[in-house]
N, C-alpha and C positions, 0 to 999 in steps of 0.2 A: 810204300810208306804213305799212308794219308796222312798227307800234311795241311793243314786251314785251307790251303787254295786249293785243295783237292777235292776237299769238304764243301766248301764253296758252289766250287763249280758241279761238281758231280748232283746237290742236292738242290739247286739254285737252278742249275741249266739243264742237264743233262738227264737224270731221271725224270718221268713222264710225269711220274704222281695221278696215274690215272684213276688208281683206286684210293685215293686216299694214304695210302699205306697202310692199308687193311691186310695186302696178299702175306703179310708179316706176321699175321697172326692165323692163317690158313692152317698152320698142324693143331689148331686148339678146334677146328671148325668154326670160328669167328674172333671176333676182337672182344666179345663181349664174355664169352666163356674164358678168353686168355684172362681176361681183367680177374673176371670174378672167379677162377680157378687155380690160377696161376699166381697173380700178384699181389689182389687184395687181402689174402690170410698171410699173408709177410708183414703187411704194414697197416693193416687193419687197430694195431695196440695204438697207433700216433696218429689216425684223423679219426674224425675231422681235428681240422688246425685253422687257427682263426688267418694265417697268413700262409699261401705256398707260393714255391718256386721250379718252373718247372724248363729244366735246362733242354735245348735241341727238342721241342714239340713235333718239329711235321708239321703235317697235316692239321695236328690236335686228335692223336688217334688217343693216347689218356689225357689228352685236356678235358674230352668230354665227359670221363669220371671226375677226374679232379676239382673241377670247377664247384660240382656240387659237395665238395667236401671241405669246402674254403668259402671265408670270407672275403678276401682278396686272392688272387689269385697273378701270379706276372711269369710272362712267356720270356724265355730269351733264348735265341738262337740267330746265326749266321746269316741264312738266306732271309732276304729281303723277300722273294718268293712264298716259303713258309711262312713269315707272318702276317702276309697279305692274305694269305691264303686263311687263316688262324680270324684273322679280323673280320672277314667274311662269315663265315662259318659260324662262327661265338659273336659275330656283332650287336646282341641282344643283351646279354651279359651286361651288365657296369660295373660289374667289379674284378674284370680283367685289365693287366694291363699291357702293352705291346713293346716291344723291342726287340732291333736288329744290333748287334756287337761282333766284333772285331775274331770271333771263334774260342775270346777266350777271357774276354773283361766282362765282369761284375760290375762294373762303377756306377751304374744308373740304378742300381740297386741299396737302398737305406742298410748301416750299420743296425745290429739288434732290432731286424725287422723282420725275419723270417723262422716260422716254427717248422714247416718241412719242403725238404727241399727232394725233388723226383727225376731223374733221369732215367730213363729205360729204351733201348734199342738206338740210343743215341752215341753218346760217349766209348761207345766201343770203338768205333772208327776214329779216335783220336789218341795221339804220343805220349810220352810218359808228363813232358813240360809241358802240353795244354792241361792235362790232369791236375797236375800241379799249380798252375799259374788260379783254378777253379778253386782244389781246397782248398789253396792259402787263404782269398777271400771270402769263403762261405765263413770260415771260421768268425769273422768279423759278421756277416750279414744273420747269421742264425744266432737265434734266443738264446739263452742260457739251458733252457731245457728243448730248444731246438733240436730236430735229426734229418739226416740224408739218408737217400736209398740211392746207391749209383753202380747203374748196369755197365762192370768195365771189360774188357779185355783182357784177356788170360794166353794168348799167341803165344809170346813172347815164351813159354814154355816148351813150343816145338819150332822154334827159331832156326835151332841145327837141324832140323828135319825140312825145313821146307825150303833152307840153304842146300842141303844133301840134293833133295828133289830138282831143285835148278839144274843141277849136271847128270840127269837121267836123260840119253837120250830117245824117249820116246814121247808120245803126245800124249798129253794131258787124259784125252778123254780114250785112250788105250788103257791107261793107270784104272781109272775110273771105271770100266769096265771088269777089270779083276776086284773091284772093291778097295784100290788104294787109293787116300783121298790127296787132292789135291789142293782144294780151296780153302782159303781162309778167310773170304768173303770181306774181304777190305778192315780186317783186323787189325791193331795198332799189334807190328812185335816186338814193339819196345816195352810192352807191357804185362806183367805178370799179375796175380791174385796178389802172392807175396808181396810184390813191390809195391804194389795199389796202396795194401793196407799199412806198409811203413810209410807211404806219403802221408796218408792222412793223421799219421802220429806226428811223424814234422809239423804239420799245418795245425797239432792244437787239438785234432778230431780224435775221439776213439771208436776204434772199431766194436760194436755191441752185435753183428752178426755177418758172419760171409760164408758165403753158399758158392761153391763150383759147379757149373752150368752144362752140361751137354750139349754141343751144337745142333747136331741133328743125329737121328740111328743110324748105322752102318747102311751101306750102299749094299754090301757083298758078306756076307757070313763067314765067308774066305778067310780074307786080308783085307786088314780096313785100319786107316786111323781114327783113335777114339779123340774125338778134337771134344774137350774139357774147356770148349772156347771160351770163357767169359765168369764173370761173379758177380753176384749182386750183393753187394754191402752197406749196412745201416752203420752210420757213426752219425756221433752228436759233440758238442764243446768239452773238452777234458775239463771246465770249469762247474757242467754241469753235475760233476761228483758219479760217484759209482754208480753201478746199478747192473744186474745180471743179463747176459746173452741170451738171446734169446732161442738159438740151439748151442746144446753142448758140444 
């Protein structure tokens, strides 16, 4: 279970950060092809935006798109590490701003100050209550016609499978070998697609598009699990009125 001090430590202490966290976009053959292939025709309709928000940066592997698609721009994430790192890196910029939080407060952040708000390859590794404890206040921090994109967690749909796999006794990478997969790569499994997107109806947001993510291709053509790891979800204010999805 990643829990905040897990997160913490693991992205704070424990990983190198050698590359940036670039090796995370290695199946696209760069970070720049993942942007511009992968994530920019999703949210291409909503920037630029005169204000973003961009939760769990890193390194700043999309801060260094973002930046230019904003007027202000504001980081916020856990490790004290990461926004050192961030302040380096963008120290040029003036219209970035820097903060470390507690894994799951917003408060340094102005009500009705934010037109889009980005998470990607972050928020997966967090529970259903940091989730939640997030959209309740964006709700508050984003415009009226403000929207989020937030890269979540999908686990929690093979929960009983990977409970099942605990009482196999064989090694991991025996499994792995025949093409049964084992990892969930520090997924929250308290989290589902489904559940995501009823939090963000609590919190005020509507969901205007969610996409189910494929982790990675099968190991083995055999026997293999299809891990459907993850969503990427745009919502915005339920006050900012209707308005059509953008896949059906």
């Amino acid at each position: 279970m990643p829990t905040t001090d897990w997160n913490l430590e693991r992205w704070d202490q424990r990983y190198h950060w050698n590359d940036g966290g670039d090796i995370w976009s290695n199946a696209w053959g760069s970070v720049e092809m993942h942007w511009h292939a992968t994530l920019l025709p999703r949210i291409h309709r909503y920037v630029p935006a005169e204000s973003m928000l961009e939760i769990g940066p890193g390194y700043g592997r999309w801060t260094a798109f973002l930046k230019d698609l904003c007027s202000r721009l504001s980081l916020v994430d856990l490790s004290p590490k990461c926004i050192q790192a961030c302040r380096e890196r963008f120290g040029e910029s003036d219209d970035i701003a820097y903060h470390v939080n507690d894994g799951r407060s917003l408060e340094m952040i102005d009500d009705d100050s934010i037109d889009f708000v980005f998470s990607f390859d972050s928020l997966v590794h967090v529970e259903l209550e940091v989730l939640e404890s997030y959209l309740r206040q964006l709700c508050s921090k984003l415009r009226k016609d403000g929207v989020g994109v937030f890269h979540h967690s999908n686990a929690g749909e093979y929960a009983r499978y990977f409970k099942v796999l605990k009482l196999v006794p064989l090694p991991k990478s025996w499994l792995r070998l025949i093409g049964i997969g084992t990892r969930r790569h520090a997924r929250a499994l308290s989290v589902t697609a489904e559940g995501f997107e009823a939090l963000c109806r609590a919190a005020g947001l509507r969901c205007l598009s969610q996409e189910i993510i494929q982790l990675a291709r099968p190991a083995s053509p055999r026997l293999h699990l299809h891990l459907r790891e993850g969503g990427l979800l745009l919502a915005r204010p339920v006050r900012a009125g209707p308005e059509p999805a953008l896949h059906e």
